[in-house]
C-alpha positions in Angstrom: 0.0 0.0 0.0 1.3 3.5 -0.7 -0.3 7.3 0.7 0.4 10.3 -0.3 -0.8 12.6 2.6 -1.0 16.3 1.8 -0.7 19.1 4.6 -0.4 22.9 4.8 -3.4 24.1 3.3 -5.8 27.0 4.8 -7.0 30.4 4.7 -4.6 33.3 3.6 -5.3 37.1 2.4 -4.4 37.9 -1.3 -1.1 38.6 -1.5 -0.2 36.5 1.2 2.3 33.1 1.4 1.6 29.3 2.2 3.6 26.0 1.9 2.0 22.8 1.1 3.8 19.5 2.1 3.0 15.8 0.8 4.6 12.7 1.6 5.0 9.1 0.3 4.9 6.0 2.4 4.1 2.8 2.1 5.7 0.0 -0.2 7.7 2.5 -2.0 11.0 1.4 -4.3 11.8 5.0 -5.9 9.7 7.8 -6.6 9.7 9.4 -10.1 8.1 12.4 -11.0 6.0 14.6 -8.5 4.1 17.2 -9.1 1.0 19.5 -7.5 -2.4 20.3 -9.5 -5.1 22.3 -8.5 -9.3 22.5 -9.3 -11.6 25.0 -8.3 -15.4 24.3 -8.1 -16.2 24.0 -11.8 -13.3 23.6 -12.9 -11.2 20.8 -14.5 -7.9 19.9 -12.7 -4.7 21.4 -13.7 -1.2 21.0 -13.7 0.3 23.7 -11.3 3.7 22.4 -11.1 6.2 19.2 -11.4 9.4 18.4 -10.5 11.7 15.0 -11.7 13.8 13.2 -9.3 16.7 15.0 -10.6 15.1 18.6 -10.2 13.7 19.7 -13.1 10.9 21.8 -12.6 8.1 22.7 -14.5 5.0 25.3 -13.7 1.6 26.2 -15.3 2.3 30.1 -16.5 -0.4 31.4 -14.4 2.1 30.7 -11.2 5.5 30.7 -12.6 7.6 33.5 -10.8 5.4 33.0 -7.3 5.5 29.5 -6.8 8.4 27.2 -6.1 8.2 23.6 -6.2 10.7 21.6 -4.6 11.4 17.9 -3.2 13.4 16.0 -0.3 13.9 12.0 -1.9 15.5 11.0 1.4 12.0 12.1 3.1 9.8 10.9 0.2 8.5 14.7 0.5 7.9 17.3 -2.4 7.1 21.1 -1.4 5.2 23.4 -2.8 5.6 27.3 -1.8 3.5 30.0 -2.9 3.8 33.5 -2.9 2.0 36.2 -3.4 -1.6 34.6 -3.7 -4.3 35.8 -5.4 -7.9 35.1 -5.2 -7.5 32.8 -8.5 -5.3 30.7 -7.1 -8.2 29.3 -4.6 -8.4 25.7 -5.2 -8.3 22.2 -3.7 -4.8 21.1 -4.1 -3.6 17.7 -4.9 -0.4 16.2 -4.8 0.8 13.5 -7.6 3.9 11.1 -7.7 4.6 8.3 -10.4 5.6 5.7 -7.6 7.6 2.0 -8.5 5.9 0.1 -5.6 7.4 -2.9 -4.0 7.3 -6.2 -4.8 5.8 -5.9 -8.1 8.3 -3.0 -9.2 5.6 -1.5 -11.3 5.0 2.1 -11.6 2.0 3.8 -11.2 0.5 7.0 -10.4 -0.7 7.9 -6.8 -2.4 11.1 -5.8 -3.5 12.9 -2.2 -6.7 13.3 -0.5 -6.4 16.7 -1.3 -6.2 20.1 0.9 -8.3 23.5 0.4 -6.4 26.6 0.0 -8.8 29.6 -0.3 -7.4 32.9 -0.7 -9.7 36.0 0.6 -10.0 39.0 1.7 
């Protein structure tokens, strides 16, 4: 059995900063890619941002230059730091990770439960 268990969500004033955390346990052999996607209410879900187990990074335009994602493979753990948020960026937050699981060494794709973030005024 694997988890991914999301934390750090909550309520924040535009302009404002949060840092989400998820992280992997389980039956885990490595963990590939990693990545964080959003949906608002009526909307479908959307990439926000990735990251490979090397580092590369990747981010949706609409966040690029306030949001840093970021990973810890010792601690099965990838980051995601926001800055200055905006009322758009309201959204249930989900973290994703392409995991090769023990004993089958397969790899397959895991996400969280999930965690609000709801930027207002």
């Amino acid at each position: 059995q694997v988890q991914l268990v999301e934390s750090g969500g909550g309520l924040v004033q535009p302009g404002g900063s949060l840092r989400l955390s998820c992280a992997a346990s389980g039956s885990i052999f490595s963990i590939n890619d990693m990545g964080w996607y959003r949906q608002a209410p009526g909307q479908q879900r959307e990439l926000v941002a990735g990251i490979t187990r090397g580092g590369s990074t990747n981010y949706a335009d609409s966040v690029k230059g306030r949001f840093t994602i970021s990973r810890d493979n010792a601690k099965k753990t990838v980051y995601l730091q926001m800055n200055s948020l905006k009322v758009e960026d309201t959204a249930s937050y989900y973290c994703n990770a392409d995991i090769r699981t023990i004993p089958t060494y397969r790899t397959y794709a895991y996400w969280g439960q999930g965690t609000q973030v709801t930027v207002s005024s």
